[in-house]
C-alpha positions as CSV (number, residue, x, y, z in Angstrom):
1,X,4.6,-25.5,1.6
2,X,3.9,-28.9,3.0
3,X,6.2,-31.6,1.9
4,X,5.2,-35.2,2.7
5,X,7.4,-37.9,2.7
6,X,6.3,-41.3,2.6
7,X,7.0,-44.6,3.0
8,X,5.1,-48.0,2.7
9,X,5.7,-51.5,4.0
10,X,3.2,-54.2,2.5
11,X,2.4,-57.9,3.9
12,X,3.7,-57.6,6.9
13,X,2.9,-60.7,9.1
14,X,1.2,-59.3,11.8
15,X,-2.6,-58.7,12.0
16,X,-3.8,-55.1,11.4
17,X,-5.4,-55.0,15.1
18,X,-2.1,-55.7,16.3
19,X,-0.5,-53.4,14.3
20,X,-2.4,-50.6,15.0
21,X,-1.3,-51.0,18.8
22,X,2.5,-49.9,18.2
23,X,1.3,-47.5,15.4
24,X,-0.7,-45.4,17.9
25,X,1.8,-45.2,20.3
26,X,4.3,-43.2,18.1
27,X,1.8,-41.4,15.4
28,X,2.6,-37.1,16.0
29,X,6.2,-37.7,17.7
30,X,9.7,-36.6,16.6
31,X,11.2,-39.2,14.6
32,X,14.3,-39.5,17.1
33,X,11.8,-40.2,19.7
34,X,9.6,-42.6,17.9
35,X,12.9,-45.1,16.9
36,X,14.0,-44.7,20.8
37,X,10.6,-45.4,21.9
38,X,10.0,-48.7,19.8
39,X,12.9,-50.4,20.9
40,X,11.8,-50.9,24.0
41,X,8.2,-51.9,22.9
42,X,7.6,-56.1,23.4
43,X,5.1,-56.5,20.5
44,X,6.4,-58.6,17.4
45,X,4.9,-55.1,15.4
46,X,7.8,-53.0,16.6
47,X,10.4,-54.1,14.8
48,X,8.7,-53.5,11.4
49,X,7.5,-49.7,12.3
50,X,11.0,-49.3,13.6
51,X,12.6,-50.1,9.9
52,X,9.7,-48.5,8.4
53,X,10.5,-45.2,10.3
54,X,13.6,-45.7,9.0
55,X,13.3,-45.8,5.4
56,X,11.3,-42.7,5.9
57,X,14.1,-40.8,7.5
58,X,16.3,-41.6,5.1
59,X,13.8,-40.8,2.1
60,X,13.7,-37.3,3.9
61,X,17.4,-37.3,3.9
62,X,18.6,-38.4,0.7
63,X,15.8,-37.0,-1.3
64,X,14.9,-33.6,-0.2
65,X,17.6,-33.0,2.0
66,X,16.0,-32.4,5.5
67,X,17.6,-33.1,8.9
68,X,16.0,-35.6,10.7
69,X,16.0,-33.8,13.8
70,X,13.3,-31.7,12.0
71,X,10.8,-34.3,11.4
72,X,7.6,-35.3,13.0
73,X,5.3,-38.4,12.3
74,X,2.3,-36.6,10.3
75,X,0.4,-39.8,9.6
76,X,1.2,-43.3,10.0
77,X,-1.8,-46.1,9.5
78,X,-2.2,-49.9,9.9
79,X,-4.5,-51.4,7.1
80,X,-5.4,-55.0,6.4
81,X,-3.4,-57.2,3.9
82,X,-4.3,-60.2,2.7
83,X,-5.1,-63.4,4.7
84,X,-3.9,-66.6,4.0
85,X,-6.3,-69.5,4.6
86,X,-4.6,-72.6,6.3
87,X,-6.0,-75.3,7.7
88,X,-5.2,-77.5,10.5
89,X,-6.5,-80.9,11.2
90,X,-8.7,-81.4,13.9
91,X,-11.0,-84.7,15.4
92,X,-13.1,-86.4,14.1
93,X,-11.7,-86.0,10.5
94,X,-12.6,-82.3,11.0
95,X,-10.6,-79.5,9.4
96,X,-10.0,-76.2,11.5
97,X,-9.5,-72.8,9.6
98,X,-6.2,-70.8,10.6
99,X,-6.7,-67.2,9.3
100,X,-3.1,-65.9,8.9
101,X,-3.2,-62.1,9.0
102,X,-0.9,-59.3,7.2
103,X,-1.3,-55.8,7.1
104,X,-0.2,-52.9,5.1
105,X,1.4,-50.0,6.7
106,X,2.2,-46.3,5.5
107,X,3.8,-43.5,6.7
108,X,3.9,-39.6,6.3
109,X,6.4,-37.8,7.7
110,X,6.7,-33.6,7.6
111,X,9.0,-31.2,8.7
112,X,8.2,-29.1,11.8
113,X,7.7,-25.3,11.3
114,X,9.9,-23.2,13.0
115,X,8.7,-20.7,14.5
């Protein structure tokens, strides 16, 4: 049977697009891998993935019982949260919008068969 154990981290300040650039790079790795991977990564993204891969680990540990050396990154997406509407004053007496992005972003983990 497939267990799935998931995680969610909501209104994170970063823009979905920019998001989904560290979330490709580690979806279908080990989780060991994945946390080694992003902290080397230079995008403002990868610290929130890293926690989030986290939690998840620990969800599988604490809750089901699984090792972590057992786990893989099933699915993992980058959806859009709301956007705050700023302005900033521009010439003129103009006003210039400054769309301030968040996304949402969820994890599935699963254990790896062994074979």
């Amino acid at each position: 049977m497939e267990r799935d154990i998931k995680a969610k981290l909501r209104h994170v300040p970063v823009s979905a697009q920019k998001a989904r650039l560290v979330v490709d790079l580690v979806r279908g790795k080990d989780v060991v891998d994945a946390l080694d991977m992003l902290q080397f990564v230079t995008k403002k993204a990868a610290q929130p993935v890293s926690k989030l891969i986290s939690s998840a680990i620990a969800n599988a540990e604490n809750n089901f019982g699984l090792n972590r050396y057992d786990l893989y990154i099933h699915k993992i997406v980058a959806d859009e949260g709301p956007t705050r509407k700023w302005r900033r004053f521009g010439a003129r007496g103009r006003v210039k919008p400054r769309l301030r992005r968040s996304s949402h972003i969820s994890i599935s983990l699963r254990e790896r068969e062994l074979e």
